[in-house]
PDB file as gemmi writes it, atoms N, CA and C in Angstrom:
CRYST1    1.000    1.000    1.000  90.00  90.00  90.00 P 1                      
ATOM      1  N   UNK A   1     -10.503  21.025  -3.626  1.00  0.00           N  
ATOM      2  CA  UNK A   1      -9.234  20.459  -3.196  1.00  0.00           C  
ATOM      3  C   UNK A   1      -8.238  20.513  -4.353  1.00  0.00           C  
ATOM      4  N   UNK A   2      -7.218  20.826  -4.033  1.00  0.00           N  
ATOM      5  CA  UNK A   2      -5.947  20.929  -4.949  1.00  0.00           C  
ATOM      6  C   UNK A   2      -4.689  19.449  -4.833  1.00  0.00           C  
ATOM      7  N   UNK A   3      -4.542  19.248  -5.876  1.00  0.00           N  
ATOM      8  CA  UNK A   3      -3.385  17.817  -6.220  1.00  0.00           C  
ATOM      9  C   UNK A   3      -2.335  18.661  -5.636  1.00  0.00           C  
ATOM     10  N   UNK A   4      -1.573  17.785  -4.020  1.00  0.00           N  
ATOM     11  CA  UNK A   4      -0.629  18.490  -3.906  1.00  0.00           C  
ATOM     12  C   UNK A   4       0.544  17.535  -3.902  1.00  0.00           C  
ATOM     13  N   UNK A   5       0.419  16.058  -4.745  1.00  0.00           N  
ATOM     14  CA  UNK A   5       1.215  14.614  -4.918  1.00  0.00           C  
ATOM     15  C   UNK A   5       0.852  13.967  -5.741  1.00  0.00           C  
ATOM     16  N   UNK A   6       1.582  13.191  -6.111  1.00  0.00           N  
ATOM     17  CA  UNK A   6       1.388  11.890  -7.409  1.00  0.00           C  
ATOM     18  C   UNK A   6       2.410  10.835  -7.165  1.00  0.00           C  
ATOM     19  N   UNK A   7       2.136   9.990  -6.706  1.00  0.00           N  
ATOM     20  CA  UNK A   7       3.441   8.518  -6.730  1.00  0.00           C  
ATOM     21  C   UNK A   7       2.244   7.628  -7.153  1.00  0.00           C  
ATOM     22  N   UNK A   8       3.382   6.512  -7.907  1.00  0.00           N  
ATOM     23  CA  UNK A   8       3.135   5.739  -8.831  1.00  0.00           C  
ATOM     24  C   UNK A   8       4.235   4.407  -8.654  1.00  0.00           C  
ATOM     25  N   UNK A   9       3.732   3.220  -8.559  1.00  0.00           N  
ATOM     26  CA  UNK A   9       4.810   1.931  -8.027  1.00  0.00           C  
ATOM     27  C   UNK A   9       4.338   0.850  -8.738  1.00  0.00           C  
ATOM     28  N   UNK A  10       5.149   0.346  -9.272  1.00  0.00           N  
ATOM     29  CA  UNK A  10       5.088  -1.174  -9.850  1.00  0.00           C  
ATOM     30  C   UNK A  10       6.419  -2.112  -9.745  1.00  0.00           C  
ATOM     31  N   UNK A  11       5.551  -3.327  -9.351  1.00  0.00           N  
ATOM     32  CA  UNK A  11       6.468  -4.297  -8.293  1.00  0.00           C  
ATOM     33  C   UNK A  11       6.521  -5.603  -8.764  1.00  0.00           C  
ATOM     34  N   UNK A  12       7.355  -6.482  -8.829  1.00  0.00           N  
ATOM     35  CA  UNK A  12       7.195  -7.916  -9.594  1.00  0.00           C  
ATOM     36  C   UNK A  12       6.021  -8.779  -8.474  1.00  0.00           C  
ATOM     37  N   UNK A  13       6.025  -9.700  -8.290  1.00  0.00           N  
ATOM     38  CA  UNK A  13       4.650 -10.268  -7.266  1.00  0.00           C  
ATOM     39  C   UNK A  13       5.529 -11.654  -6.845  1.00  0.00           C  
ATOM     40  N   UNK A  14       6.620 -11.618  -7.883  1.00  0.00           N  
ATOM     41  CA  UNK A  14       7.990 -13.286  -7.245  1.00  0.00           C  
ATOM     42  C   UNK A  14       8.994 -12.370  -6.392  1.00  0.00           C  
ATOM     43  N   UNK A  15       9.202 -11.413  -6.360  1.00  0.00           N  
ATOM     44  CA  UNK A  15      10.302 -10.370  -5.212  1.00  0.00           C  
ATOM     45  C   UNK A  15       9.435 -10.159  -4.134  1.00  0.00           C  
ATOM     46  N   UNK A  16       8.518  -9.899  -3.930  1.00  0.00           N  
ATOM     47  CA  UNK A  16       7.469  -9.887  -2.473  1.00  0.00           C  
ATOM     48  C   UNK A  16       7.181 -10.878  -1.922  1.00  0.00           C  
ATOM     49  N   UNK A  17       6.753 -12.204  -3.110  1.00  0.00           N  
ATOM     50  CA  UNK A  17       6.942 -13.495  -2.371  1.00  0.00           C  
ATOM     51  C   UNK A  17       8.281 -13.973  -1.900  1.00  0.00           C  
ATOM     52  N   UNK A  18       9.426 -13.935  -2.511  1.00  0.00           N  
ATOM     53  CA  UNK A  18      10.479 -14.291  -1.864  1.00  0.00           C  
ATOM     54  C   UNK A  18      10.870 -13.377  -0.588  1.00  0.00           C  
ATOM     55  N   UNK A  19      10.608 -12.154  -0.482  1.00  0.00           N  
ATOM     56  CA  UNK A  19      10.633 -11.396   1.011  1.00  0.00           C  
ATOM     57  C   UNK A  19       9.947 -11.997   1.827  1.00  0.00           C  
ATOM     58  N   UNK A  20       8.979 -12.372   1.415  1.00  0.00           N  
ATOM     59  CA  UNK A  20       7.807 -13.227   2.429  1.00  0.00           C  
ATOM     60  C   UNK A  20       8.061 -13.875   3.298  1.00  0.00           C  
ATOM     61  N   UNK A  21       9.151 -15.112   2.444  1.00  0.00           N  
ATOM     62  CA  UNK A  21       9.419 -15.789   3.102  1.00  0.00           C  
ATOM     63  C   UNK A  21      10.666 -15.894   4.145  1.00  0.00           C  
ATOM     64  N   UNK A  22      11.053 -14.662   4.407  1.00  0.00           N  
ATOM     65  CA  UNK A  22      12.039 -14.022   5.301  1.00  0.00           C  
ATOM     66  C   UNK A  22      11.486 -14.050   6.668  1.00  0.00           C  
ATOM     67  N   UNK A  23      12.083 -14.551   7.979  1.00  0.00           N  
ATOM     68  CA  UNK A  23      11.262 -14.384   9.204  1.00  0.00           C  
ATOM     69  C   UNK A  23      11.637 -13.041   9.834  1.00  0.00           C  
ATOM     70  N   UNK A  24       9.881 -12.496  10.263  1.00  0.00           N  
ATOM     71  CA  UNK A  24       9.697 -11.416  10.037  1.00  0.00           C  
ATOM     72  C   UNK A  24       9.329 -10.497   9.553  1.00  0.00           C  
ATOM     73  N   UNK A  25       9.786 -10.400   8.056  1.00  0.00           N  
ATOM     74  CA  UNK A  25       9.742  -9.689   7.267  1.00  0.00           C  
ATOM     75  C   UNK A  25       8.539  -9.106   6.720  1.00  0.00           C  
ATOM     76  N   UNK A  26       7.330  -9.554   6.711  1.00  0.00           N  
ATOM     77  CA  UNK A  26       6.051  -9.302   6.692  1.00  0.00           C  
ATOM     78  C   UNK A  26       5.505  -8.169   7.870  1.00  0.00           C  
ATOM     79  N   UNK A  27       5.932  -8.683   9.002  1.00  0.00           N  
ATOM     80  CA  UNK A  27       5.534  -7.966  10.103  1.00  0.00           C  
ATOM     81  C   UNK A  27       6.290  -6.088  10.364  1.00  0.00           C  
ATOM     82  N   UNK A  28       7.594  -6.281   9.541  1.00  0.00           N  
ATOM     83  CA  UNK A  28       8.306  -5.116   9.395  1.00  0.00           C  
ATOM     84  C   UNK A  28       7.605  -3.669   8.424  1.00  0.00           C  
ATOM     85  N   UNK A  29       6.661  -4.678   7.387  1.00  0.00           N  
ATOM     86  CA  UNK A  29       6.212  -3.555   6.417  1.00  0.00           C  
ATOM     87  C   UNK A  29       4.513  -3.259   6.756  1.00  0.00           C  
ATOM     88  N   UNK A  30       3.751  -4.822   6.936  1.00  0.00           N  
ATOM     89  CA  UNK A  30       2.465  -4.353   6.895  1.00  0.00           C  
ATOM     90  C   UNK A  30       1.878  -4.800   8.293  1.00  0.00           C  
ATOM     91  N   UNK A  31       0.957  -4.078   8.394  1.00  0.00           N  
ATOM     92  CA  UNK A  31       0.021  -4.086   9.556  1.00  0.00           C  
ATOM     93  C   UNK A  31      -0.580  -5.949  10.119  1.00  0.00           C  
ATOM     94  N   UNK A  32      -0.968  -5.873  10.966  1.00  0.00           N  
ATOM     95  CA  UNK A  32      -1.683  -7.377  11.278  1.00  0.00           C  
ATOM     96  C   UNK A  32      -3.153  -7.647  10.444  1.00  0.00           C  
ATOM     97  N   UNK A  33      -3.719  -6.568  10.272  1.00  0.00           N  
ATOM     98  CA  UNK A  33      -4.838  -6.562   9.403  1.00  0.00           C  
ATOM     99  C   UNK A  33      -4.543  -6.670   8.030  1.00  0.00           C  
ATOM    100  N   UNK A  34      -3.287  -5.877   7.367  1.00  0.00           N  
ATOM    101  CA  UNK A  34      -3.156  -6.536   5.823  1.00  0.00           C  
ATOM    102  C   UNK A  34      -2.566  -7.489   6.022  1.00  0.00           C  
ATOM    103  N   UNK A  35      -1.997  -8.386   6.564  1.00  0.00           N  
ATOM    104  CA  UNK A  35      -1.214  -9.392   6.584  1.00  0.00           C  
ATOM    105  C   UNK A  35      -2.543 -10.709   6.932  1.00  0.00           C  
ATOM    106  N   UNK A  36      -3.495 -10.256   7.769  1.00  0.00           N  
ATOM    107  CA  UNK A  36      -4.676 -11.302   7.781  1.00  0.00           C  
ATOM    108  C   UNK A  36      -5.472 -11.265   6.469  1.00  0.00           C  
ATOM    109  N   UNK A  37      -5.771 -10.000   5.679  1.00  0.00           N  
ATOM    110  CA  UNK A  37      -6.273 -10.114   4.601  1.00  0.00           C  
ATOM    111  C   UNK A  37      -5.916 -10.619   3.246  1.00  0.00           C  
ATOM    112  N   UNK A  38      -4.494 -10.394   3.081  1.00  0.00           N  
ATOM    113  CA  UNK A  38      -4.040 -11.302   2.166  1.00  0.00           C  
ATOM    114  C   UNK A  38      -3.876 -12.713   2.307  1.00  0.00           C  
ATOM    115  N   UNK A  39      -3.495 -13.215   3.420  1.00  0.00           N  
ATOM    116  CA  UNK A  39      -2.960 -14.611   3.497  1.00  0.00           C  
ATOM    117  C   UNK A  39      -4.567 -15.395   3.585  1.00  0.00           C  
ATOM    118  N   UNK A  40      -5.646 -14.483   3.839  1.00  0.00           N  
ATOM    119  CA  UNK A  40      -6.996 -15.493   2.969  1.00  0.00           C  
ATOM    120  C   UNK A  40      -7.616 -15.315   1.698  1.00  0.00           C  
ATOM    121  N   UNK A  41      -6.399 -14.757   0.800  1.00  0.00           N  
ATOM    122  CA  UNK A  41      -7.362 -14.600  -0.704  1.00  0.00           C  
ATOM    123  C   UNK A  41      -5.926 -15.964  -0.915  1.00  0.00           C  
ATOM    124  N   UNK A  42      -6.629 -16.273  -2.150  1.00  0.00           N  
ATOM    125  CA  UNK A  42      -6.206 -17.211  -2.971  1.00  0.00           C  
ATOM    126  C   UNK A  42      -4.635 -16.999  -3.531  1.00  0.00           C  
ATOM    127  N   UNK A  43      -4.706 -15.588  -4.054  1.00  0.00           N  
ATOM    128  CA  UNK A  43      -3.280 -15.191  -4.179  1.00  0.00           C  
ATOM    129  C   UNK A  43      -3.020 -14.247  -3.446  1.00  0.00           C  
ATOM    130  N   UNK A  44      -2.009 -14.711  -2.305  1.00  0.00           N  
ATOM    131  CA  UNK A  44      -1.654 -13.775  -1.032  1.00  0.00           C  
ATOM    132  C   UNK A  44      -0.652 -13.453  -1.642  1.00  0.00           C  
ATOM    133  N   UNK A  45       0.262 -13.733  -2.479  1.00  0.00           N  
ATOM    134  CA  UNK A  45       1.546 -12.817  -2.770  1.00  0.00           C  
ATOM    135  C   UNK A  45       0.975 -11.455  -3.808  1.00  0.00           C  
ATOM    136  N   UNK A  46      -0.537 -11.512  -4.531  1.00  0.00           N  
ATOM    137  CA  UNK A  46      -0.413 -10.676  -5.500  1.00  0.00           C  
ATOM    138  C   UNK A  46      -0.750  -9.565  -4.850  1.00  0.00           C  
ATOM    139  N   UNK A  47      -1.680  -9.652  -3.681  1.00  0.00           N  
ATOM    140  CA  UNK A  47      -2.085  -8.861  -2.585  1.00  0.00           C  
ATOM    141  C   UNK A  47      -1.457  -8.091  -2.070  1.00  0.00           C  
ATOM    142  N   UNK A  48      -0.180  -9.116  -1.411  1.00  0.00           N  
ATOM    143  CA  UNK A  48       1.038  -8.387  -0.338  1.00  0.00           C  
ATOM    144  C   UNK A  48       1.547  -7.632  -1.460  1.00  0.00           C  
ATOM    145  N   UNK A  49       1.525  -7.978  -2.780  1.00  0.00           N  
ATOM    146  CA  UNK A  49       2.406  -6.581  -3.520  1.00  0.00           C  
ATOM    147  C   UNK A  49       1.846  -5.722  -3.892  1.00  0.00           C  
ATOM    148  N   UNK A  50       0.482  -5.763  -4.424  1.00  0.00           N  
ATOM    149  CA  UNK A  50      -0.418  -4.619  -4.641  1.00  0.00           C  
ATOM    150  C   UNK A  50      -0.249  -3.414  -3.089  1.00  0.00           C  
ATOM    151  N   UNK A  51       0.059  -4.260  -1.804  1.00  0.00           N  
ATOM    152  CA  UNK A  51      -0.653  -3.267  -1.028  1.00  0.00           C  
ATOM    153  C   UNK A  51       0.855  -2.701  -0.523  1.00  0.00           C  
ATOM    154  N   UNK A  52       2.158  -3.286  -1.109  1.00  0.00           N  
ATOM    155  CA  UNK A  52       3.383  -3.019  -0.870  1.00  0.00           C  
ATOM    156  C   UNK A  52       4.082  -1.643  -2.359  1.00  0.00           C  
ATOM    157  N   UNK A  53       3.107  -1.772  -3.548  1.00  0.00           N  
ATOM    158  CA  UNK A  53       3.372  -0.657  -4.223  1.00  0.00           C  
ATOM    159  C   UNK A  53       2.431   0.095  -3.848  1.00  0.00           C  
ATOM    160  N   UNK A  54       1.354   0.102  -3.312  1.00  0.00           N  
ATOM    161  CA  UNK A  54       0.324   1.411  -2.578  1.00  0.00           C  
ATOM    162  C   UNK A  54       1.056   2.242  -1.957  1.00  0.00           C  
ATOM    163  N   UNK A  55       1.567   1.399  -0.649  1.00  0.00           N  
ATOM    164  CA  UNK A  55       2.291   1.793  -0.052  1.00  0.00           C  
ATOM    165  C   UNK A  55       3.333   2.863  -0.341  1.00  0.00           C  
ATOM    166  N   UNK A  56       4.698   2.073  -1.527  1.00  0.00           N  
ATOM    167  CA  UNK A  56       5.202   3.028  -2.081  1.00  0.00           C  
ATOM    168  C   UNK A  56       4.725   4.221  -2.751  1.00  0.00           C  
ATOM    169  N   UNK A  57       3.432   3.832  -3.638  1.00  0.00           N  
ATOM    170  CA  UNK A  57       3.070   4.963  -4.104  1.00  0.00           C  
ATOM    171  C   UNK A  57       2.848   6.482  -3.388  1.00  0.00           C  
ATOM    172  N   UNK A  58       2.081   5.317  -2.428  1.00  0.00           N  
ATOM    173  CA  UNK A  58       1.798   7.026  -1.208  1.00  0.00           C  
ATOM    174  C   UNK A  58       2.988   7.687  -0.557  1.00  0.00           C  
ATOM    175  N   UNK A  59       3.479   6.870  -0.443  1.00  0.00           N  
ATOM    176  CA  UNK A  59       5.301   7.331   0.336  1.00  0.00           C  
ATOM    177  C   UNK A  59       5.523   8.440  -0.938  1.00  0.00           C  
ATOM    178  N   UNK A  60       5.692   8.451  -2.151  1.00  0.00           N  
ATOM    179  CA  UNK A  60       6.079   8.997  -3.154  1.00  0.00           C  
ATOM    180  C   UNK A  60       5.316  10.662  -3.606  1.00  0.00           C  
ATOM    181  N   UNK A  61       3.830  10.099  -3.235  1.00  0.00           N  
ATOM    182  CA  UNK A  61       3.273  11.433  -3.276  1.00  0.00           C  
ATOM    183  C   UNK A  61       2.974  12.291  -1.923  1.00  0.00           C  
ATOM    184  N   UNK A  62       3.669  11.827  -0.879  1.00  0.00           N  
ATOM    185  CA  UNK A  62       3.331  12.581   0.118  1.00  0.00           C  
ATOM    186  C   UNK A  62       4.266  13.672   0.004  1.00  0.00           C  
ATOM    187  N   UNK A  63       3.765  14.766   0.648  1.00  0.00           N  
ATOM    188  CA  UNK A  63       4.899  15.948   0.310  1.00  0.00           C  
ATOM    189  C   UNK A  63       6.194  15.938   1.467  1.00  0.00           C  
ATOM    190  N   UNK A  64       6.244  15.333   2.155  1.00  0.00           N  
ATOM    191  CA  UNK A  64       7.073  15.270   3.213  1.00  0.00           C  
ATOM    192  C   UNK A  64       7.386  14.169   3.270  1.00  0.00           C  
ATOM    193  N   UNK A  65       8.687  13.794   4.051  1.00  0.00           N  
ATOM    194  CA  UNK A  65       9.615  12.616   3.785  1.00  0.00           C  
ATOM    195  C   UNK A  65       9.414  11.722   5.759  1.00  0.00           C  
ATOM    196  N   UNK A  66       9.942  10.374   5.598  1.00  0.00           N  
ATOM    197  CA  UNK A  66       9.958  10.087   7.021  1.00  0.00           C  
ATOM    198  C   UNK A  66       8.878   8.821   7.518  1.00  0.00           C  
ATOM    199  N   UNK A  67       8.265   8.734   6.425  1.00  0.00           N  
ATOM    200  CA  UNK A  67       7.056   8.307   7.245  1.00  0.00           C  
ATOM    201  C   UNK A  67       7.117   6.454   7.201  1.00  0.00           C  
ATOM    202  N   UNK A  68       7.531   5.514   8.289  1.00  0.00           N  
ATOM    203  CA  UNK A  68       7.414   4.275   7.926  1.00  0.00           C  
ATOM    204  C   UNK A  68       6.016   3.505   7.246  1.00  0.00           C  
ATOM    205  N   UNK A  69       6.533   2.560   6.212  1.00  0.00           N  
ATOM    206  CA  UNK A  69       5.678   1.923   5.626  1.00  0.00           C  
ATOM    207  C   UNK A  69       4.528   1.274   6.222  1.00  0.00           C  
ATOM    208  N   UNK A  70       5.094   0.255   7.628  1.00  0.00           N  
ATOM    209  CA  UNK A  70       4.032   0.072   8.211  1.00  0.00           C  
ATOM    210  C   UNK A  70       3.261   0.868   9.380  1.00  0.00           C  
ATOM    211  N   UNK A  71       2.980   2.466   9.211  1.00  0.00           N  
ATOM    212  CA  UNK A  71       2.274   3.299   8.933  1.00  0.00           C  
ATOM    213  C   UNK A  71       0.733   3.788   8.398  1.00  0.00           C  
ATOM    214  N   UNK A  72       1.661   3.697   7.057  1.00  0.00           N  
ATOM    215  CA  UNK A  72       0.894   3.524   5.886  1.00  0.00           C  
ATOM    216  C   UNK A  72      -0.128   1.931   5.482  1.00  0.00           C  
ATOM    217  N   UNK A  73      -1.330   2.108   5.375  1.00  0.00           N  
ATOM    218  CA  UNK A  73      -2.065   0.923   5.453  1.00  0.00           C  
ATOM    219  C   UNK A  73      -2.992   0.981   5.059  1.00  0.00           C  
ATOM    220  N   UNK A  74      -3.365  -0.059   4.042  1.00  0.00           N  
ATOM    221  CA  UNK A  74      -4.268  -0.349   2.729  1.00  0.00           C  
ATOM    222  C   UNK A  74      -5.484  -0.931   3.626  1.00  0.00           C  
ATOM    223  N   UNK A  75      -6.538  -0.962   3.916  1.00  0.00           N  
ATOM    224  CA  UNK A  75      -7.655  -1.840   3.769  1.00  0.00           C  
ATOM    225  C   UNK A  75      -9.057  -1.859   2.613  1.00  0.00           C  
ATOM    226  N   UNK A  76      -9.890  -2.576   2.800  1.00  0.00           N  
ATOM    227  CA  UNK A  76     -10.598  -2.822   1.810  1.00  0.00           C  
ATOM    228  C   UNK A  76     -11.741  -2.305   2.472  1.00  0.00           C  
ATOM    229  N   UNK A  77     -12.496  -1.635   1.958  1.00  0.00           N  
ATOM    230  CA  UNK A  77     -13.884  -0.779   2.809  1.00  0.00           C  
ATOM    231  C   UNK A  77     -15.184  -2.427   2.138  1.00  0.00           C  
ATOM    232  N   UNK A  78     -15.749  -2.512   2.613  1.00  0.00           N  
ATOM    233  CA  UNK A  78     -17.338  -3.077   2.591  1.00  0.00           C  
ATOM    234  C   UNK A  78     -17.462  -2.967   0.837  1.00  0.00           C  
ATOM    235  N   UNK A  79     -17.598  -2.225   0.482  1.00  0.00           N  
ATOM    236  CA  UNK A  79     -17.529  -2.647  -1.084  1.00  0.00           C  
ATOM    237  C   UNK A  79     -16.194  -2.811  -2.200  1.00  0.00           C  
ATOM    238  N   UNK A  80     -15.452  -2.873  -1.120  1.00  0.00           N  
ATOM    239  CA  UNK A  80     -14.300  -3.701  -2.053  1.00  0.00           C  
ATOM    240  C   UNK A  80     -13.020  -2.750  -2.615  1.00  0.00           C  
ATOM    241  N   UNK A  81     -14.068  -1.644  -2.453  1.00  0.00           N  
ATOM    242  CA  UNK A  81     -12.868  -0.144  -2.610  1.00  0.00           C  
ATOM    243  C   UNK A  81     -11.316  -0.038  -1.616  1.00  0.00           C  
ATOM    244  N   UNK A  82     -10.427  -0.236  -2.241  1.00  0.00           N  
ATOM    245  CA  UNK A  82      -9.476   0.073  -1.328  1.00  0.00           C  
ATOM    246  C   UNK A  82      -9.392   1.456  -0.546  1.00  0.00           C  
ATOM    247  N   UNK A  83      -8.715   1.870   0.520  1.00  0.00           N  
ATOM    248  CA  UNK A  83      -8.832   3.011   1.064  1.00  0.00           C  
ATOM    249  C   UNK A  83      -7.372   2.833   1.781  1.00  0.00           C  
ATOM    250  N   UNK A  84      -6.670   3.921   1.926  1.00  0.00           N  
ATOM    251  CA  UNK A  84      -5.318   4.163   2.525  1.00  0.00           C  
ATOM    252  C   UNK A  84      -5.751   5.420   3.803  1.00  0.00           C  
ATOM    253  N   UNK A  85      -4.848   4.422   5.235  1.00  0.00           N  
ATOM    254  CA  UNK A  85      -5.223   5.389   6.330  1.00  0.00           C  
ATOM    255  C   UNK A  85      -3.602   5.552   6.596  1.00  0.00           C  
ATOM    256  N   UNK A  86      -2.898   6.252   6.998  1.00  0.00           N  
ATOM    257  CA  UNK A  86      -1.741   6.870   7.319  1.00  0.00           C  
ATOM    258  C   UNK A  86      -1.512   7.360   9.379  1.00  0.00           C  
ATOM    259  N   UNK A  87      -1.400   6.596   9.597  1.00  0.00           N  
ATOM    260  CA  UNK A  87      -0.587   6.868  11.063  1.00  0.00           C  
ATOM    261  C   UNK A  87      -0.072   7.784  11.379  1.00  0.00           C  
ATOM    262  N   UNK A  88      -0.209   9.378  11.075  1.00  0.00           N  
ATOM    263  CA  UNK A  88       0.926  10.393  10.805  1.00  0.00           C  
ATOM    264  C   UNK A  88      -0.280  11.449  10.913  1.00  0.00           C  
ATOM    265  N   UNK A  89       0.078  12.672  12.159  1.00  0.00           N  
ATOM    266  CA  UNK A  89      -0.491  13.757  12.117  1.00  0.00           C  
ATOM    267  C   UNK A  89      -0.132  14.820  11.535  1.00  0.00           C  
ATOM    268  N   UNK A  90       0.860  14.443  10.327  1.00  0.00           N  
ATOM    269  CA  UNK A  90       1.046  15.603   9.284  1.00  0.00           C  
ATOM    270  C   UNK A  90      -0.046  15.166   7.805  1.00  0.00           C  
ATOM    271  N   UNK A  91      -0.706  14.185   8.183  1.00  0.00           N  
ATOM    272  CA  UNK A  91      -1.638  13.574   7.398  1.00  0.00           C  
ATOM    273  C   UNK A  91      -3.343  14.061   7.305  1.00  0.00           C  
ATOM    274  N   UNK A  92      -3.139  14.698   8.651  1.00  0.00           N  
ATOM    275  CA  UNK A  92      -4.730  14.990   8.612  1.00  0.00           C  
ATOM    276  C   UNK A  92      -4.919  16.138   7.727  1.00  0.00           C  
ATOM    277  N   UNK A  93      -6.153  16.187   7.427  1.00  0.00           N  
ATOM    278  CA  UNK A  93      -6.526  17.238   6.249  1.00  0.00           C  
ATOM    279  C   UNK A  93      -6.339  16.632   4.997  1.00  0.00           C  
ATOM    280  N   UNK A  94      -5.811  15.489   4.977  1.00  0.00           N  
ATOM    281  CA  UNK A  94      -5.394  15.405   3.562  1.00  0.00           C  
ATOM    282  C   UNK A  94      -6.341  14.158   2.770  1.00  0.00           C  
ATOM    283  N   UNK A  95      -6.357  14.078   1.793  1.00  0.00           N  
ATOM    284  CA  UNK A  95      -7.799  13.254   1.210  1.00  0.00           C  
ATOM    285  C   UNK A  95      -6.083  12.684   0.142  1.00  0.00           C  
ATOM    286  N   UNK A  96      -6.034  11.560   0.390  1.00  0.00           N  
ATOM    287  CA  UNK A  96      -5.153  10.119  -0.398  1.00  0.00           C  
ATOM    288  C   UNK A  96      -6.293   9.206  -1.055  1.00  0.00           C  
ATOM    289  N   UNK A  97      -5.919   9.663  -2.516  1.00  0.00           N  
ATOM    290  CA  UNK A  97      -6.857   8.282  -3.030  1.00  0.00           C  
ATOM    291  C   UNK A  97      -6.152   7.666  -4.106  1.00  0.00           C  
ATOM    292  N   UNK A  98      -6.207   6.385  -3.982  1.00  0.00           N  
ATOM    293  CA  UNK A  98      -5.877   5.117  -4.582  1.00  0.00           C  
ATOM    294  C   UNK A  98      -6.441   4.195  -5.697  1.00  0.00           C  
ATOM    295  N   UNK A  99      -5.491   3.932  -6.389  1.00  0.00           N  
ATOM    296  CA  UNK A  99      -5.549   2.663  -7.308  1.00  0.00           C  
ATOM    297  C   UNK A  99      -4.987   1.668  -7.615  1.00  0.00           C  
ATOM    298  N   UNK A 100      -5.426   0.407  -7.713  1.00  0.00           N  
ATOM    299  CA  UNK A 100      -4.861  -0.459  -7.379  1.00  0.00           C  
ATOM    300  C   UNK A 100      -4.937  -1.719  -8.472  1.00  0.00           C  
ATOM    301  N   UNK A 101      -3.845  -2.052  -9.240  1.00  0.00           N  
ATOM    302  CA  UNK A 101      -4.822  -3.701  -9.889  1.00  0.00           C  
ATOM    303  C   UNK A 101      -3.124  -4.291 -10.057  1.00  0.00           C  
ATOM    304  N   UNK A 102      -2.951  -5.796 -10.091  1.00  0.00           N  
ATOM    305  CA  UNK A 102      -2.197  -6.279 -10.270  1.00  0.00           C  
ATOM    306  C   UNK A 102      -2.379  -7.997 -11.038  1.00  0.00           C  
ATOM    307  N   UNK A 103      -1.099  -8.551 -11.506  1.00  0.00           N  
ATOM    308  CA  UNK A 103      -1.983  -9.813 -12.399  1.00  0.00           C  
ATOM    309  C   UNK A 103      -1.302 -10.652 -11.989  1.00  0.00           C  
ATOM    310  N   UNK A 104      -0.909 -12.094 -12.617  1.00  0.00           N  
ATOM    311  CA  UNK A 104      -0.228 -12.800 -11.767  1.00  0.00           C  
ATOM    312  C   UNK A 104       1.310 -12.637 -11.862  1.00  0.00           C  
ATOM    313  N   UNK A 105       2.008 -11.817 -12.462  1.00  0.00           N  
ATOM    314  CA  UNK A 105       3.901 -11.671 -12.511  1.00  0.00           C  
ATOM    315  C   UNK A 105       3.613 -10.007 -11.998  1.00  0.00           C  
ATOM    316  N   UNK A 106       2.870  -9.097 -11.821  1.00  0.00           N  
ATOM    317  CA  UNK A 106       3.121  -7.516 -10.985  1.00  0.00           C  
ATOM    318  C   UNK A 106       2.116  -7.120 -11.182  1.00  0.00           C  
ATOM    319  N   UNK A 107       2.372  -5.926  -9.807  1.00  0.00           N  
ATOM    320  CA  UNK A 107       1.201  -4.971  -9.243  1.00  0.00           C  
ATOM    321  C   UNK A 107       1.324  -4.082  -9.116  1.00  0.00           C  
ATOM    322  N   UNK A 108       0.840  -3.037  -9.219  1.00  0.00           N  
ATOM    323  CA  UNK A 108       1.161  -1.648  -9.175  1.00  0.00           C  
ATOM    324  C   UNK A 108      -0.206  -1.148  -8.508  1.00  0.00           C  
ATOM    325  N   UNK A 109      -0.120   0.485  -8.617  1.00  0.00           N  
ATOM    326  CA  UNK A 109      -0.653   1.370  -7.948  1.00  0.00           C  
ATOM    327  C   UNK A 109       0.036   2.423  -7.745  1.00  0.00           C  
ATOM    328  N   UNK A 110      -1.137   3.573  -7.722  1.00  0.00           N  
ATOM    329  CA  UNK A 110      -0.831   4.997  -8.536  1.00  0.00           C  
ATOM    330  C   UNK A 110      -1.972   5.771  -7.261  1.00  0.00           C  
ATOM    331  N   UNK A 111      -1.119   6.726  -6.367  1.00  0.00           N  
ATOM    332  CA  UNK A 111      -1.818   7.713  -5.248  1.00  0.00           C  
ATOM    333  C   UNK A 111      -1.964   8.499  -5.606  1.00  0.00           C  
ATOM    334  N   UNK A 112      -2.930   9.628  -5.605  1.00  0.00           N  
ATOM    335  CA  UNK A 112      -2.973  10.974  -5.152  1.00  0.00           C  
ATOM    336  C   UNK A 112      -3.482  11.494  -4.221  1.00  0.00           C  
ATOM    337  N   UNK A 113      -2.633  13.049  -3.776  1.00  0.00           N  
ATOM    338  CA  UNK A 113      -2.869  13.344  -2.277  1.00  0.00           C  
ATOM    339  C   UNK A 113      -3.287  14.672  -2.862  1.00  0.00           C  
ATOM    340  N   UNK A 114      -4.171  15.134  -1.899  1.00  0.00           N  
ATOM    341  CA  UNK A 114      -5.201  16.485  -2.517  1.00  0.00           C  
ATOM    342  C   UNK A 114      -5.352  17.103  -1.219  1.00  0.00           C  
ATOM    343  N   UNK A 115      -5.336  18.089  -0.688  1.00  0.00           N  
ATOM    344  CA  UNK A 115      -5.182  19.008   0.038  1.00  0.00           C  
ATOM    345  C   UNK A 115      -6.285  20.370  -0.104  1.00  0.00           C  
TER     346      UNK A 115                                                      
END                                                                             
């Protein structure tokens, strides 16, 4: 497989919480499943931003433009590994892999898409 992307996002974790608290606004970017998974860890804002620069990240390395965020969607596989699935049949074929860590003031995360 060949690197055919690279995006890279880092996000404050007090600008995602203050979106948060916008009505709505949660439901506009992430799925019902990241939105149930963060709001039961301990720190749901560091979460919602880790999985809100994923997000960007992948937006960044995809080679084509268009694609809405909540789309794009972070879950956590059985051992804890994050994994990004994409809503988009210009997506298939393509192997997106992720990284992810954030602390308590920002979060980031860094995609690559391989083809």
């Amino acid at each position: 497989m060949k690197i055919i992307g690279l995006g890279t996002d880092i996000v404050e974790v007090k600008r995602i919480q203050a979106f948060a608290q916008k009505p709505g606004a949660l439901e506009r970017i992430f799925s019902a499943q990241e939105i149930a998974y963060c709001r039961a860890r301990k720190n749901e804002y560091q979460h919602l931003a880790v999985r809100f620069a994923a997000k960007e990240a992948v937006y960044k390395a995809l080679p084509f433009a268009g694609i809405a965020f909540k789309k794009i969607q972070v879950v956590n596989l059985e051992s804890g590994r994050p994994e990004v699935r994409v809503e988009d049949e210009r997506c298939q074929g393509l192997c997106i892999l992720i990284s992810l860590s954030h602390t308590e003031s920002y979060a980031t995360a860094v995609a690559v898409v391989q083809q």
